[in-house]
LUMNU-11820 format. One record per residue (C-alpha): residue number from 1; y, z, x. Coordinates in nm, 2 decimals. Layout:
N
r pado NUM c2 Y c3 Z c1 X
...
***
This chain:
172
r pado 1 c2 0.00 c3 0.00 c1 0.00
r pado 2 c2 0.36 c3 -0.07 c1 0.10
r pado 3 c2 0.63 c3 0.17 c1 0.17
r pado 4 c2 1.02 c3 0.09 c1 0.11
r pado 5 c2 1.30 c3 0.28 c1 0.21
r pado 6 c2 1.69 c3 0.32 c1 0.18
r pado 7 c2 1.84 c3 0.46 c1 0.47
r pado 8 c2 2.14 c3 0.69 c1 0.55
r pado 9 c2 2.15 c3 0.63 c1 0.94
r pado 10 c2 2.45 c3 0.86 c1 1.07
r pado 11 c2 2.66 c3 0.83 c1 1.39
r pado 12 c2 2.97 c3 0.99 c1 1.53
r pado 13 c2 3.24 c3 0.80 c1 1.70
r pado 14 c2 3.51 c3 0.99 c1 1.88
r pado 15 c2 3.72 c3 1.05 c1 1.58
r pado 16 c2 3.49 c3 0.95 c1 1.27
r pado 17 c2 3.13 c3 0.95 c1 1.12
r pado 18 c2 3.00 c3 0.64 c1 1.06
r pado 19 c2 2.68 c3 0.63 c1 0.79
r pado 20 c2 2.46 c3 0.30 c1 0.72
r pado 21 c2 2.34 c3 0.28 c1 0.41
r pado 22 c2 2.04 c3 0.02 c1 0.38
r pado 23 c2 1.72 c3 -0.12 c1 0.32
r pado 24 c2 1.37 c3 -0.17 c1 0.50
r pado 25 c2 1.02 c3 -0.13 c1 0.55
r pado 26 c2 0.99 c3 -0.06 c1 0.85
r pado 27 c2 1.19 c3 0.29 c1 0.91
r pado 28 c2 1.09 c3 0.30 c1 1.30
r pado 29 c2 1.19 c3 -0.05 c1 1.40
r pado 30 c2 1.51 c3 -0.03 c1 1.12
r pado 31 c2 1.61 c3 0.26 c1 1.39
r pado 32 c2 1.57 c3 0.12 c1 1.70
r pado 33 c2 1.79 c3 -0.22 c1 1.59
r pado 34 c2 2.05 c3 0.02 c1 1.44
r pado 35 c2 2.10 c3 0.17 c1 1.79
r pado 36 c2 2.07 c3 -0.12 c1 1.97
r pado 37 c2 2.37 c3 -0.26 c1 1.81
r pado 38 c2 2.54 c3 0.05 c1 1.80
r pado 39 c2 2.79 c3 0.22 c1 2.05
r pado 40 c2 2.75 c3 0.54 c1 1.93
r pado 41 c2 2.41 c3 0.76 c1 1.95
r pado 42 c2 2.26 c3 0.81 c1 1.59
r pado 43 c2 2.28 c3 1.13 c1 1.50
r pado 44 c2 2.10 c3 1.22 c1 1.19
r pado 45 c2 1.85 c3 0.98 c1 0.95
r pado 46 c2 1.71 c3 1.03 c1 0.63
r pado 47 c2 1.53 c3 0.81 c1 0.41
r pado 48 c2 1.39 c3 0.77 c1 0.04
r pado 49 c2 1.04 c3 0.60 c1 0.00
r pado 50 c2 0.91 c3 0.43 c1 -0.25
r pado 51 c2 0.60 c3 0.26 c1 -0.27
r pado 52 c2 0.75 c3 -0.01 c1 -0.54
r pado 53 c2 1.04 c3 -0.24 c1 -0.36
r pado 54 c2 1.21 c3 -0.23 c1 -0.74
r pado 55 c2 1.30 c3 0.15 c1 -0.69
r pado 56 c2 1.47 c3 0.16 c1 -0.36
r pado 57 c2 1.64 c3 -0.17 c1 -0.40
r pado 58 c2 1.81 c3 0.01 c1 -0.72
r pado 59 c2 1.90 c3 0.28 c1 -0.51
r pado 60 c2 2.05 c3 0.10 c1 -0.25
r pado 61 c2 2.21 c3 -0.13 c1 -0.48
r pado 62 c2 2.35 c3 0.17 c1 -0.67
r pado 63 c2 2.49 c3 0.36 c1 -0.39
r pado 64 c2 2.64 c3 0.03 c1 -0.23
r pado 65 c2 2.82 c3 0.01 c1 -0.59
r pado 66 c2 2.97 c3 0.35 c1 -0.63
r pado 67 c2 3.05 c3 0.40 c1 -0.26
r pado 68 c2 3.22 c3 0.13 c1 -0.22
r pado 69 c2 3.59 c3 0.26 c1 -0.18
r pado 70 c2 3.43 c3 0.45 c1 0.15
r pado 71 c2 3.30 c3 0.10 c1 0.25
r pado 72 c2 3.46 c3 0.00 c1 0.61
r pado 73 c2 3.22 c3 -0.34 c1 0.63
r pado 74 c2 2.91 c3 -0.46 c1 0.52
r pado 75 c2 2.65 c3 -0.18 c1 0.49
r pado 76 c2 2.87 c3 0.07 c1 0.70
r pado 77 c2 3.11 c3 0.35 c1 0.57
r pado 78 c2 3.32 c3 0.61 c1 0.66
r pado 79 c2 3.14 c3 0.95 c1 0.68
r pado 80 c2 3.48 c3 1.12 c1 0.51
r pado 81 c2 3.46 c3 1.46 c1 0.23
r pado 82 c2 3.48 c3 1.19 c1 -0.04
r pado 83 c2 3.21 c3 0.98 c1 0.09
r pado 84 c2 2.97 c3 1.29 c1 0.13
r pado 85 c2 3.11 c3 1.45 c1 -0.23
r pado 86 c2 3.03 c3 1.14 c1 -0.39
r pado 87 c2 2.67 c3 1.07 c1 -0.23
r pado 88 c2 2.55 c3 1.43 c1 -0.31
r pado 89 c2 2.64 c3 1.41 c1 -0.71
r pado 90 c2 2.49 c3 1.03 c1 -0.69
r pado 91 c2 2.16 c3 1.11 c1 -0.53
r pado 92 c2 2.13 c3 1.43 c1 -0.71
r pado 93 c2 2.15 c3 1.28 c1 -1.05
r pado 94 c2 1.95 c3 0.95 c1 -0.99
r pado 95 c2 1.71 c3 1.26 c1 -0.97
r pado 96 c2 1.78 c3 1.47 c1 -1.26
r pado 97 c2 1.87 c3 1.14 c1 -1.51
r pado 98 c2 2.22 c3 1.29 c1 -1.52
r pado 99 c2 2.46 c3 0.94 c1 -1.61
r pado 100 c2 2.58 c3 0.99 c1 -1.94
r pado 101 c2 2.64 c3 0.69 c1 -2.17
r pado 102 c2 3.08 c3 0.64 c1 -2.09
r pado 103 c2 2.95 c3 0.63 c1 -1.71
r pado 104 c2 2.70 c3 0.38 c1 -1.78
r pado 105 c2 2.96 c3 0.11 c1 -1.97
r pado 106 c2 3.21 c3 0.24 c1 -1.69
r pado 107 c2 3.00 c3 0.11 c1 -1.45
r pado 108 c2 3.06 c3 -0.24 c1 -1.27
r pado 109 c2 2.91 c3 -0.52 c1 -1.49
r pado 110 c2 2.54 c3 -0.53 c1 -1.36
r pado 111 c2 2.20 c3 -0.50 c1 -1.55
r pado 112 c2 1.96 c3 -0.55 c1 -1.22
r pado 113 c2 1.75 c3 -0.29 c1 -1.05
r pado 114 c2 2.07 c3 -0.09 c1 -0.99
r pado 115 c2 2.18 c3 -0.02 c1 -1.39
r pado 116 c2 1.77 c3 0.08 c1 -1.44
r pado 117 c2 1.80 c3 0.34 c1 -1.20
r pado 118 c2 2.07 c3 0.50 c1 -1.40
r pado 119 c2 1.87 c3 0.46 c1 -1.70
r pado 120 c2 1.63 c3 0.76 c1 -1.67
r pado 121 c2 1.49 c3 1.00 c1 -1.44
r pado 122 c2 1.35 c3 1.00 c1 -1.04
r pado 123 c2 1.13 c3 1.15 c1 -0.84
r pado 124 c2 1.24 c3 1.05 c1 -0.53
r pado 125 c2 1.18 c3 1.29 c1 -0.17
r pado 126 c2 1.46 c3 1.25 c1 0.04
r pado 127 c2 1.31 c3 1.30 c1 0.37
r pado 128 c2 1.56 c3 1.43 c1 0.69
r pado 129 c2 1.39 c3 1.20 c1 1.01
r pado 130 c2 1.35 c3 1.42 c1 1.31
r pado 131 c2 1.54 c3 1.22 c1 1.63
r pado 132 c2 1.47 c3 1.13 c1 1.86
r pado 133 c2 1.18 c3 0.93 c1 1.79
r pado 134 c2 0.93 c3 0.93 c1 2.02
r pado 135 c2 0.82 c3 0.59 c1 2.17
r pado 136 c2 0.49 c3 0.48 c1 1.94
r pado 137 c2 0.50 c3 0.81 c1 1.71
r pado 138 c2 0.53 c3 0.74 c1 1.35
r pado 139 c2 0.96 c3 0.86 c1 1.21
r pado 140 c2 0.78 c3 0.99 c1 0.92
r pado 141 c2 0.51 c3 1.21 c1 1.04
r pado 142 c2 0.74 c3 1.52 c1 1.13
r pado 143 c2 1.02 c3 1.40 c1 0.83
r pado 144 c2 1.12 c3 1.73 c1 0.60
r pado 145 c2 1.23 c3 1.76 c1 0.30
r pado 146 c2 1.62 c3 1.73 c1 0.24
r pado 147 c2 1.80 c3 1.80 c1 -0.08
r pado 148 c2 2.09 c3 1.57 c1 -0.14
r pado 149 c2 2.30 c3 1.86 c1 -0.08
r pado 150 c2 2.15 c3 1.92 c1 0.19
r pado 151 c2 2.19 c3 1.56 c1 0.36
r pado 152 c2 2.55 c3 1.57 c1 0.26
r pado 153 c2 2.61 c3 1.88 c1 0.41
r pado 154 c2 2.41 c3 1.80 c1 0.73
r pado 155 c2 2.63 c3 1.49 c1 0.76
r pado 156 c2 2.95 c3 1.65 c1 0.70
r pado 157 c2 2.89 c3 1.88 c1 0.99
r pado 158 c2 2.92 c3 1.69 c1 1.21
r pado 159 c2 3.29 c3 1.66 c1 1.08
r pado 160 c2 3.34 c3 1.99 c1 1.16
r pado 161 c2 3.28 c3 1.97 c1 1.51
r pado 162 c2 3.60 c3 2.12 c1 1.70
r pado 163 c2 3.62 c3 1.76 c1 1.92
r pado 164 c2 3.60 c3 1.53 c1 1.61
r pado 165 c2 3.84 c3 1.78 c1 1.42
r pado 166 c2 4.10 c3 1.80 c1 1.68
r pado 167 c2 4.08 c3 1.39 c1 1.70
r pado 168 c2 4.10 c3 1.35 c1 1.33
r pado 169 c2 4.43 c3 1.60 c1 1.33
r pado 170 c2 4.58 c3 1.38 c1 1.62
r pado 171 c2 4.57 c3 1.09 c1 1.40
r pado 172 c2 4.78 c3 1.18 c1 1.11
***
């Protein structure tokens, strides 16, 4: 059977987080061309697996949609208190089947895998990836269980690091 997963891929910049948001099945080579391509060390992962492609395309699609004001390019955004706010109360009620009917017709005119997602209850694990990964060890094998709260505040930590905090004052 085949396993899908959205990714949040985190890394910190010297004055911002950066988080990818995306889509693969292959969590372990997803990694290594994320870091390849990126100047800045990854810093935390987590993932949501599904064994049906429908599911996590949904997500992904859904999370693309309503963090969109965060979005800096393409699948990247900027890791800010909104951003982490906003993916906490999204992946916490994709879970609990918490849209109500005005956030449904407010939503962006879609009716794909994204709008079904909405529709009803998960059960989706959010799983925290341990890094780093070890050359020809499987990402999922030592994953733990993360709460959405939990991933959002993991990520917004790293916003309160006295280096990134002091950069982030000397820009406004």
């Amino acid at each position: 059977m085949d396993t899908h997963y959205v990714y949040l891929i985190a890394c910190r910049g010297e004055s911002k987080i950066y988080v990818k948001l995306g889509l693969t099945s292959s969590i372990q080579r997803r990694l290594s061309n994320i870091q390849t391509g990126c100047p800045h060390s990854i810093t935390h992962a987590f993932i949501v697996r599904s064994a049906h492609r429908e599911e996590v395309e949904g997500l992904e699609k859904l999370l693309h949609v309503l963090l969109e004001p965060e979005c800096l390019r393409a699948e990247w955004y900027e890791g800010t208190e909104r951003f982490f706010g906003t993916l906490d109360a999204v992946l916490s009620r994709v879970n609990e089947g918490g849209f109500t009917h005005e956030e449904l017709w407010d939503t962006p005119d879609f009716v794909g895998s994204e709008f079904e997602i909405m529709l009803h209850r998960h059960e989706f694990q959010f799983l925290r990836i341990q890094l780093p990964i070890r050359k020809g060890r499987d990402p999922i094998e030592n994953a733990q269980n993360a709460s959405p709260a939990e991933i959002a505040d993991s990520l917004m930590r790293e916003l309160s690091t006295p280096l990134l905090r002091l950069a982030v004052e000397l820009q406004q």
